[in-house]
MOPAC internal coordinates of N, CA, C and O (Angstrom, degrees):
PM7 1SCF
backbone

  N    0.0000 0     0.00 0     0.00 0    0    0    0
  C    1.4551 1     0.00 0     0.00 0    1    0    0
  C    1.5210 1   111.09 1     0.00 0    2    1    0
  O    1.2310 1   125.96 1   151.90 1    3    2    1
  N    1.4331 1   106.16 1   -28.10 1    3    2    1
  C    1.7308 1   101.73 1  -177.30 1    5    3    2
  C    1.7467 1   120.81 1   -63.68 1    6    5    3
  O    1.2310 1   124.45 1   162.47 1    7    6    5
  N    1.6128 1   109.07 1   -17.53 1    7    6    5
  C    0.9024 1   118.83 1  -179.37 1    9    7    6
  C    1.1796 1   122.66 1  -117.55 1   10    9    7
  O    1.2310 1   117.83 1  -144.41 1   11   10    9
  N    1.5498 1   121.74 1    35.59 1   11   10    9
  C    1.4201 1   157.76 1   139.99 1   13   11   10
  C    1.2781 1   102.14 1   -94.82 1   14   13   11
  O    1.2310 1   113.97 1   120.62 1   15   14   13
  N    1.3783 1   129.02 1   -59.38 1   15   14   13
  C    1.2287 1    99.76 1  -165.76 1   17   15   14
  C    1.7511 1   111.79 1   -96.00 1   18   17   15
  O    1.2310 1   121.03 1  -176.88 1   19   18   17
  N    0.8956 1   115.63 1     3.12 1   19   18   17
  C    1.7273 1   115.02 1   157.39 1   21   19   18
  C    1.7360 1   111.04 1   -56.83 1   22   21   19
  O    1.2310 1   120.52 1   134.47 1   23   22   21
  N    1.0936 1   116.62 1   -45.53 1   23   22   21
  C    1.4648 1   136.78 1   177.24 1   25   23   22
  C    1.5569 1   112.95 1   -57.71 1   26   25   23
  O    1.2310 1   129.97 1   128.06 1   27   26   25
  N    1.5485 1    98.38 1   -51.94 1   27   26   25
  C    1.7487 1    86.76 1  -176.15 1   29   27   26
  C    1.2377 1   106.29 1   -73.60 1   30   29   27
  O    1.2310 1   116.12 1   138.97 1   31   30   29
  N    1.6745 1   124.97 1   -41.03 1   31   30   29
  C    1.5023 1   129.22 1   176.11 1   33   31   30
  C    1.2992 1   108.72 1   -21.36 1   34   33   31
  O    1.2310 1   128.81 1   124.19 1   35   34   33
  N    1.8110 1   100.62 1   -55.81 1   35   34   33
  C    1.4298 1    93.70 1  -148.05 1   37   35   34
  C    1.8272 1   101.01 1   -90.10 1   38   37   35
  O    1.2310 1   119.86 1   154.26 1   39   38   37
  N    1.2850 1   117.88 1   -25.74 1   39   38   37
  C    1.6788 1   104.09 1   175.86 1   41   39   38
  C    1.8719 1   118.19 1   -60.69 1   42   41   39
  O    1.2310 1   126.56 1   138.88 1   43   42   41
  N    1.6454 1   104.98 1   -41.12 1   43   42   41
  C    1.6425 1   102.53 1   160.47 1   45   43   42
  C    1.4537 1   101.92 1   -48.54 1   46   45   43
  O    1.2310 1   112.68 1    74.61 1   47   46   45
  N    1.0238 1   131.43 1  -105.39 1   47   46   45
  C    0.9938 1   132.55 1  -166.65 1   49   47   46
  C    1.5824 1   127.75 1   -20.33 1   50   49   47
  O    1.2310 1   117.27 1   124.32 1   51   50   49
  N    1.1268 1   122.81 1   -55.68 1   51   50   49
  C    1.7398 1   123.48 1   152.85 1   53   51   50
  C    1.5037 1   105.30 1   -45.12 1   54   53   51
  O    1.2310 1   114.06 1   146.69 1   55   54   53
  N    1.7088 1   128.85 1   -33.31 1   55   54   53
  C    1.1965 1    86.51 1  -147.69 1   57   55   54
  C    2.1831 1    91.56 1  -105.76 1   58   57   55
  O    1.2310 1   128.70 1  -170.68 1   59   58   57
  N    0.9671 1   100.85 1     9.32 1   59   58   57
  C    1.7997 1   128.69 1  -168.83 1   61   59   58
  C    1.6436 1    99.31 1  -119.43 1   62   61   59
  O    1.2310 1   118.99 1  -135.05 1   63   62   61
  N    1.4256 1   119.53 1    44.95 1   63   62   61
  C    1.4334 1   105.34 1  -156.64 1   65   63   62
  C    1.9002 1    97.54 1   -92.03 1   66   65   63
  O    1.2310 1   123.04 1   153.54 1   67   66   65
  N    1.4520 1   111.77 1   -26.46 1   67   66   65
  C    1.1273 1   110.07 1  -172.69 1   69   67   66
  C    1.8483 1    99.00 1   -85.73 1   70   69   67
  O    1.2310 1   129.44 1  -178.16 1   71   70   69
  N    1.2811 1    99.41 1     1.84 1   71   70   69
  C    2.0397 1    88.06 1   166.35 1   73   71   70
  C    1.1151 1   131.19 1   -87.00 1   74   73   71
  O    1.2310 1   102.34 1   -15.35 1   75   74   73
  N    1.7380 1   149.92 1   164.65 1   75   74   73
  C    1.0927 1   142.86 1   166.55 1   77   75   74
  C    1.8343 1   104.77 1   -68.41 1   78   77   75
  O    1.2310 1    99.81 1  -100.91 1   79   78   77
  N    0.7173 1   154.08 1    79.09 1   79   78   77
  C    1.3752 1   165.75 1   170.07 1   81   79   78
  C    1.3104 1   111.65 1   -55.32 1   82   81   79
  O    1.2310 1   107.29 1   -88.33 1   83   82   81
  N    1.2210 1   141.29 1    91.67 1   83   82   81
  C    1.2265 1   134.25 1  -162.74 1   85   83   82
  C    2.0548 1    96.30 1  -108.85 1   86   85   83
  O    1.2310 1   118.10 1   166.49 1   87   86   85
  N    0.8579 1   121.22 1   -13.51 1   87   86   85
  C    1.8872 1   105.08 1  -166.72 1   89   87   86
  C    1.7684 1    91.00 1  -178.02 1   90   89   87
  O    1.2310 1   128.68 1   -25.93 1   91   90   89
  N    1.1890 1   100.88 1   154.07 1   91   90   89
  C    1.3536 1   134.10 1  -153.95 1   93   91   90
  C    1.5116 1   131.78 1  -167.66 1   94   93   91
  O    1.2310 1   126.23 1  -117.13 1   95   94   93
  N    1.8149 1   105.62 1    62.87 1   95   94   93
  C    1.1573 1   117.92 1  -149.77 1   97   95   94
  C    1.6192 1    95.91 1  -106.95 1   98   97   95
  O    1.2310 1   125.19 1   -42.69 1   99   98   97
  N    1.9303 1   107.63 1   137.31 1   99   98   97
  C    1.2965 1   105.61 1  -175.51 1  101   99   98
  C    1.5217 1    98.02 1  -110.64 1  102  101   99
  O    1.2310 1    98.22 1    14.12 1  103  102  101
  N    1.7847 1   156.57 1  -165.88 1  103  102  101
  C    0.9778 1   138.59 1  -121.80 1  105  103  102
  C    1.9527 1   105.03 1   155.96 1  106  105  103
  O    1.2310 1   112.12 1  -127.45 1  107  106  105
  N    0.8595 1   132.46 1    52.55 1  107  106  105
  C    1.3565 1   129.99 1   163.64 1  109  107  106
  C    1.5673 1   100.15 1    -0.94 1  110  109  107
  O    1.2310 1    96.36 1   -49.70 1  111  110  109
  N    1.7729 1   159.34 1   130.30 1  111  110  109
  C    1.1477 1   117.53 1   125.24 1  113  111  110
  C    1.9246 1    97.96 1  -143.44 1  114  113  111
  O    1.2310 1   121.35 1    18.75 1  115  114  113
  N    1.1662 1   115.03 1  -161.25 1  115  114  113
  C    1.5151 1   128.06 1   162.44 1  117  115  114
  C    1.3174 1   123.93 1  -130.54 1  118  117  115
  O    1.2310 1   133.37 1   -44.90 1  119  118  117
  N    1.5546 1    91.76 1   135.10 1  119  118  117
  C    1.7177 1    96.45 1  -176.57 1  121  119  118
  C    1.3933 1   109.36 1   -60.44 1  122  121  119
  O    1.2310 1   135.60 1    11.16 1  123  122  121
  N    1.6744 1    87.42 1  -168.84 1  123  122  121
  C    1.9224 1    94.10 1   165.40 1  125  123  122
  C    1.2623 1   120.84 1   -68.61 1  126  125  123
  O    1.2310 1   132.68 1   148.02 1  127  126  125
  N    1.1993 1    93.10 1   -31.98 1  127  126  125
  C    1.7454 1    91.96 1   171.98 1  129  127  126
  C    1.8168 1   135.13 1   -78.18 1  130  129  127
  O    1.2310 1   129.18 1  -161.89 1  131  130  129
  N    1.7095 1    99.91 1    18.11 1  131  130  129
  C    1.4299 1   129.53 1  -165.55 1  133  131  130
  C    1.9125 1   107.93 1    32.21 1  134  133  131
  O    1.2310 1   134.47 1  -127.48 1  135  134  133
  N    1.3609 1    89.62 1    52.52 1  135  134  133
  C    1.5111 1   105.86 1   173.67 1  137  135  134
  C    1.9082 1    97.82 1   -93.52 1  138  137  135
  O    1.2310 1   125.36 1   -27.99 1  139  138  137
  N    1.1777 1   107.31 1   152.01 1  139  138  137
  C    1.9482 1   117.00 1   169.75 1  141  139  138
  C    1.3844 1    95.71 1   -64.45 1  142  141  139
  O    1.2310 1   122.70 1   -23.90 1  143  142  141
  N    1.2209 1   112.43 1   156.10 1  143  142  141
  C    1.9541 1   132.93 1  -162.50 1  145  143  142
  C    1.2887 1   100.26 1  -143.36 1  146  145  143
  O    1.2310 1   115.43 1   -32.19 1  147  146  145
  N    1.7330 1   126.27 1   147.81 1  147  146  145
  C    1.7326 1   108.95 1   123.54 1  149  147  146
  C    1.4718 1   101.20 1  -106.79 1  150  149  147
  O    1.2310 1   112.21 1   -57.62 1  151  150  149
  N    1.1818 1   132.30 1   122.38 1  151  150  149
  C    1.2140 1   134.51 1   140.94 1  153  151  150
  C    1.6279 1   125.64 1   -36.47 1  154  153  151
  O    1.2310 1   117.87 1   -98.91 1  155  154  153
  N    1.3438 1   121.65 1    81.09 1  155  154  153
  C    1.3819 1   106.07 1   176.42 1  157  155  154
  C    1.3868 1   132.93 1  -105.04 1  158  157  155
  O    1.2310 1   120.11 1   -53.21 1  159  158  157
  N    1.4752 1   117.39 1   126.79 1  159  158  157
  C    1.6904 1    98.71 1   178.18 1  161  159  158
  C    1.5785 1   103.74 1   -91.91 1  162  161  159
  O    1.2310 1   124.58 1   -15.90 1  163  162  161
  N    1.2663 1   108.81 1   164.10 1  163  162  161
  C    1.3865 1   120.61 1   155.98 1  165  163  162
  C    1.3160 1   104.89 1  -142.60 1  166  165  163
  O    1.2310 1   129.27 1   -59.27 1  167  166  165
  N    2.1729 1    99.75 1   120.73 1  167  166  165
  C    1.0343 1   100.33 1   175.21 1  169  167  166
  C    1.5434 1   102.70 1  -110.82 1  170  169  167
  O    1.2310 1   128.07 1   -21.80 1  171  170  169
  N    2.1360 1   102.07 1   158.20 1  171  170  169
  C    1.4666 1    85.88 1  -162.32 1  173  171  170
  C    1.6017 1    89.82 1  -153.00 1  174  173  171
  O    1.2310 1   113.38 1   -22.09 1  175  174  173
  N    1.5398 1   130.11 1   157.91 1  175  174  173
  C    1.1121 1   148.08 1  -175.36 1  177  175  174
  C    1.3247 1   125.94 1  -118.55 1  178  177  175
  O    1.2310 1   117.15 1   -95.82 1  179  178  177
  N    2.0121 1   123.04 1    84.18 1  179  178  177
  C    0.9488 1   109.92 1  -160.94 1  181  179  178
  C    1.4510 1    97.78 1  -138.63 1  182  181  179
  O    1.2310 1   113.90 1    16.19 1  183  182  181
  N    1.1914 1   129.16 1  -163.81 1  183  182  181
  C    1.8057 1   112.36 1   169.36 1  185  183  182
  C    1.8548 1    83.30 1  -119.41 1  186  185  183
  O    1.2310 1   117.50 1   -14.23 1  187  186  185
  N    1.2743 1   122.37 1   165.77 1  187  186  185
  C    1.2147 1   104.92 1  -178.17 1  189  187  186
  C    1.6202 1   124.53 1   107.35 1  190  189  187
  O    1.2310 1   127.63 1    -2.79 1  191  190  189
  N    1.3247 1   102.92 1   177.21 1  191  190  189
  C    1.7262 1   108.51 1   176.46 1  193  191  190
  C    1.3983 1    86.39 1   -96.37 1  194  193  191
  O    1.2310 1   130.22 1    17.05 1  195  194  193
  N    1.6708 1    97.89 1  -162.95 1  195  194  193
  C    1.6307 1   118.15 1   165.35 1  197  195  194
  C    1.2222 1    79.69 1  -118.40 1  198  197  195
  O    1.2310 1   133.42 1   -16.85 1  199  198  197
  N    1.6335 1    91.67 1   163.15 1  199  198  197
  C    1.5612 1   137.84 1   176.92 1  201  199  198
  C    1.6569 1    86.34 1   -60.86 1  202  201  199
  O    1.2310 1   109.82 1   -70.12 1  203  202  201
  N    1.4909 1   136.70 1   109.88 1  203  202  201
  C    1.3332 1   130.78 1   146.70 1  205  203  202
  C    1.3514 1   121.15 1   -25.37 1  206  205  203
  O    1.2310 1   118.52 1   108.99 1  207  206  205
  N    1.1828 1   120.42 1   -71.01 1  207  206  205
  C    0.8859 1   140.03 1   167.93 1  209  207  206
  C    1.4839 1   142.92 1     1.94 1  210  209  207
  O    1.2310 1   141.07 1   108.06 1  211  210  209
  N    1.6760 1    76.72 1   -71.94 1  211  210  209
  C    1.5060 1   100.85 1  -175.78 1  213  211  210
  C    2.0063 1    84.01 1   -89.18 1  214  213  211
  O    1.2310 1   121.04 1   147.33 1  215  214  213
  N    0.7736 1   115.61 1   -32.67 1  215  214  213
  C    1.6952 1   107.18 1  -162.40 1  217  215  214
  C    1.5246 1   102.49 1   -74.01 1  218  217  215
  O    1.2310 1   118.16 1   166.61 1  219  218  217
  N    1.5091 1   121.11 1   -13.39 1  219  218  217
  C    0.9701 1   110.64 1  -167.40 1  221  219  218
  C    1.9457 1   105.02 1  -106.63 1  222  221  219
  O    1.2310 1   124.97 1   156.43 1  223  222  221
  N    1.6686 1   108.06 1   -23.57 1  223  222  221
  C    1.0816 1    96.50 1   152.98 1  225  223  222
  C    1.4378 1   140.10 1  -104.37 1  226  225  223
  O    1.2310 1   125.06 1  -147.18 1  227  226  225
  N    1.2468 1   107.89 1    32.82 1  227  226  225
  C    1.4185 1   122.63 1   175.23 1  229  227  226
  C    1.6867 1   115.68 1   -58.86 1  230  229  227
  O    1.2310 1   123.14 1   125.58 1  231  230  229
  N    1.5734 1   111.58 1   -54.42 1  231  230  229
  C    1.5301 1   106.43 1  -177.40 1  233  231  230
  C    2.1458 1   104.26 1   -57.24 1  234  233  231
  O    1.2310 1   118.72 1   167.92 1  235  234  233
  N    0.9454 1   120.05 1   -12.08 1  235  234  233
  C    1.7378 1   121.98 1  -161.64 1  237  235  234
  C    1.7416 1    75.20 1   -82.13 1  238  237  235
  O    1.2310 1   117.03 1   117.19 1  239  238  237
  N    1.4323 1   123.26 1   -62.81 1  239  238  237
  C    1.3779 1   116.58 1  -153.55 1  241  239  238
  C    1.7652 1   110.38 1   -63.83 1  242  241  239
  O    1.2310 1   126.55 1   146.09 1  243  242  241
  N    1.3714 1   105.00 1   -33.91 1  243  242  241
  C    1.5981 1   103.31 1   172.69 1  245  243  242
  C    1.2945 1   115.25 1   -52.04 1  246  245  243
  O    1.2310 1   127.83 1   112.29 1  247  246  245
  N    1.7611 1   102.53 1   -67.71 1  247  246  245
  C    1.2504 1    91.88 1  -168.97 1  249  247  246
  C    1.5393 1   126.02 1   -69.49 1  250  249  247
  O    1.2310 1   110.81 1  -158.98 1  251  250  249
  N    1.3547 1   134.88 1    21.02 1  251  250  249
  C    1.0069 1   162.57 1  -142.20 1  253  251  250
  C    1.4836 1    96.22 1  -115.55 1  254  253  251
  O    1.2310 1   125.79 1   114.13 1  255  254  253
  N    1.5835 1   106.48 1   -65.87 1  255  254  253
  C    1.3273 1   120.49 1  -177.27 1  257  255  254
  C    1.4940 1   108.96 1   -70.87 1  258  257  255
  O    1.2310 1   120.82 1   125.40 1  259  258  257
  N    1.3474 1   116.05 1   -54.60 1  259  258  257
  C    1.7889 1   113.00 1  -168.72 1  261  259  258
  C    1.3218 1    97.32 1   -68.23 1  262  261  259
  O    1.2310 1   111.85 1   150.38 1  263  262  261
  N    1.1991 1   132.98 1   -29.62 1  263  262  261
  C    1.5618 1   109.31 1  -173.68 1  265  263  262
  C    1.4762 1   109.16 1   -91.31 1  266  265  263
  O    1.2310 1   120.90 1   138.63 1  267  266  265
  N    1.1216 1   115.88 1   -41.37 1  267  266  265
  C    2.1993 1   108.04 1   158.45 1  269  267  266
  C    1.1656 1   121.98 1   -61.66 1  270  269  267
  O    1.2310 1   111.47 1   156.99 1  271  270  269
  N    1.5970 1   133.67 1   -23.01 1  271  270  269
  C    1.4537 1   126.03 1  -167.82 1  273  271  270
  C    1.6217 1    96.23 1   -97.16 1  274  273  271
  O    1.2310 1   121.67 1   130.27 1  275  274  273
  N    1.7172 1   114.41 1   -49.73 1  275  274  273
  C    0.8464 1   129.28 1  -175.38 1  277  275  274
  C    1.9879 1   137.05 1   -87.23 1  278  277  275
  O    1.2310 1   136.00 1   137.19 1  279  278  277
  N    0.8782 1    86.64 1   -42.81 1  279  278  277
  C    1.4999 1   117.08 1   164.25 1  281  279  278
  C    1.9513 1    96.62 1    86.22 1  282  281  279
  O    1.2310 1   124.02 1  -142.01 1  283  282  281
  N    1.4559 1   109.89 1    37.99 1  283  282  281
  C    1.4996 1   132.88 1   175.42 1  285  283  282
  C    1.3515 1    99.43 1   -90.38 1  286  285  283
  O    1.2310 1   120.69 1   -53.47 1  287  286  285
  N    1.8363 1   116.28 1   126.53 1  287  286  285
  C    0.9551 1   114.43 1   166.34 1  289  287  286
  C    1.4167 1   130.04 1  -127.32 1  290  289  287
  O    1.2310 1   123.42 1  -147.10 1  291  290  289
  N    1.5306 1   111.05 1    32.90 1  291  290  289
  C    1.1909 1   151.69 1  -167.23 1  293  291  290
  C    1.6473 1    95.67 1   -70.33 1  294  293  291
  O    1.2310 1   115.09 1   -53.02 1  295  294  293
  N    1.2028 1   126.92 1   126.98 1  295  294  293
  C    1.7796 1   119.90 1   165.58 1  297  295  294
  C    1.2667 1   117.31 1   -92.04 1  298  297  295
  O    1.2310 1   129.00 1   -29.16 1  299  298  297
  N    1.5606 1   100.27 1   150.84 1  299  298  297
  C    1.4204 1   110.29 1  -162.80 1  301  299  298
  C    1.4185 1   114.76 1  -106.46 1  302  301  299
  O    1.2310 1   118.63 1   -70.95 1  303  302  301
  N    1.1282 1   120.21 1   109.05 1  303  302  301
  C    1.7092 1   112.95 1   179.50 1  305  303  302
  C    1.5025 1   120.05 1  -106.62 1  306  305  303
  O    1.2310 1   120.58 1   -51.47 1  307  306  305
  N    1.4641 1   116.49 1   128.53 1  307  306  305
  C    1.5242 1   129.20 1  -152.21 1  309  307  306
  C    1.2490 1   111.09 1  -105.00 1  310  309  307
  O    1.2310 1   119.48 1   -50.29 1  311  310  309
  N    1.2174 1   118.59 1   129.71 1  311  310  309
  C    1.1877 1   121.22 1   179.66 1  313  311  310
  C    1.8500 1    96.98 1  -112.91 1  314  313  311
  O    1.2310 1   119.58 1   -38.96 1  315  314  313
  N    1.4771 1   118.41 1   141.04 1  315  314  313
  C    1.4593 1   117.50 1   161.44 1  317  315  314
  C    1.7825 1   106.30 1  -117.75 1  318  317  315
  O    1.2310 1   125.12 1   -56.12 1  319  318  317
  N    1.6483 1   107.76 1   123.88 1  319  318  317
  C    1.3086 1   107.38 1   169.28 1  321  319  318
  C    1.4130 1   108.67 1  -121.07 1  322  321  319
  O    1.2310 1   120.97 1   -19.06 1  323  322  321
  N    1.2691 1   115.74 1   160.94 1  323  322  321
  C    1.0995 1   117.59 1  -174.09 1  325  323  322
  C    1.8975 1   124.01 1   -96.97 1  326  325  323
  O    1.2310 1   123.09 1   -19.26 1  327  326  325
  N    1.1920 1   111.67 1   160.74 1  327  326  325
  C    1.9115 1    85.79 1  -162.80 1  329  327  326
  C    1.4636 1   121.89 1   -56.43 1  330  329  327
  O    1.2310 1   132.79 1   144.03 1  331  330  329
  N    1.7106 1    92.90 1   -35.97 1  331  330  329
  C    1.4515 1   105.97 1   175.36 1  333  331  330
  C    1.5603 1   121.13 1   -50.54 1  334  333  331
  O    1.2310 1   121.55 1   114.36 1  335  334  333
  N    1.1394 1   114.63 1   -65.64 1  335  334  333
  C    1.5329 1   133.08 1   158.30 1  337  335  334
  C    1.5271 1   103.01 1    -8.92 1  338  337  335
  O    1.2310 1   130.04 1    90.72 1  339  338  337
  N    1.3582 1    98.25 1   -89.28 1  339  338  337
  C    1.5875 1   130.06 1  -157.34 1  341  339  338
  C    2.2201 1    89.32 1   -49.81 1  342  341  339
  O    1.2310 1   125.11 1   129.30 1  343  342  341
  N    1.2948 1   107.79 1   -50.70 1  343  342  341
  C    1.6771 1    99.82 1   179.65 1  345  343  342
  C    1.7574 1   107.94 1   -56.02 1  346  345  343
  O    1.2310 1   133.38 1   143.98 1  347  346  345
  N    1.4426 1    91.74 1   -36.02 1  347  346  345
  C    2.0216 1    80.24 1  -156.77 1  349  347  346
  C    1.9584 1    94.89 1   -76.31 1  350  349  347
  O    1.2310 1   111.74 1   165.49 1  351  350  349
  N    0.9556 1   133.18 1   -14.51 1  351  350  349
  C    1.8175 1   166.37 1   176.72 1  353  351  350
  C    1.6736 1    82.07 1   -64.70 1  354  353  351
  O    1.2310 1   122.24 1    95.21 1  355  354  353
  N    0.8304 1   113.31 1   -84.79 1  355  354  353
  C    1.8096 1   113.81 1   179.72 1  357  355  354
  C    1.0852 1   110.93 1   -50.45 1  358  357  355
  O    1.2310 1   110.52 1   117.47 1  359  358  357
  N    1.3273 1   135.42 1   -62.53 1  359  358  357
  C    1.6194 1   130.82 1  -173.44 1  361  359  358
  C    1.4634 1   105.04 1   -69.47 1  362  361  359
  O    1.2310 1   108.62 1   170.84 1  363  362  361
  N    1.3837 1   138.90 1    -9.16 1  363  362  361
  C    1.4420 1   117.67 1  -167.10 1  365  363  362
  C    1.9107 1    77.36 1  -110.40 1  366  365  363
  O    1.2310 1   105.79 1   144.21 1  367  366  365
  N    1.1675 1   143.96 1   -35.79 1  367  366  365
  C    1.6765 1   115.87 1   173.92 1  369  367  366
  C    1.5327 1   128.85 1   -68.90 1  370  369  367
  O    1.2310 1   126.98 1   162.48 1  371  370  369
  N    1.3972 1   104.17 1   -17.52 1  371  370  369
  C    1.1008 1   125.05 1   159.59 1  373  371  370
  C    1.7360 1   133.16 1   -54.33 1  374  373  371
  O    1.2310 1   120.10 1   180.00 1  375  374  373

């Protein structure tokens, strides 16, 4: 897994390069349909939206990468939170 999630780190990150990017967590899981998952968050620090764009073609570039770098054909589903979010998310399970 460490070398799955070195991979997704680094394509968010290339592909979010002008964002504050703070965490980049990948996640073994199964859908509803007890299909294989990565659960990914990306948490990130920006004032602003995200680039649609890029957020919307982000899962194409993963799986792009894990199945050429890796030969993983596991799908990746993205979550984007924001830093704020993701703190008050910690203090209210807490």
């Amino acid at each position: 897994m460490d070398e799955i999630q070195k991979l997704i780190d680094r394509v968010v990150r290339e592909r979010f390069k002008d964002y504050a990017i703070q965490s980049v967590t990948a996640v073994r899981d199964t859908d509803f349909e007890d299909e294989n998952v990565f659960r990914v968050t990306v948490v990130f620090d920006h004032k602003g939206p995200l680039d649609a764009r890029k957020s919307a073609g982000l899962v194409r570039h993963l799986r792009h990468a894990l199945i050429g770098e890796l030969q993983e054909s596991t799908f990746p589903i993205v979550a984007f939170i924001s830093k704020s979010d993701a703190a008050r998310m910690r203090t209210e399970a807490a």
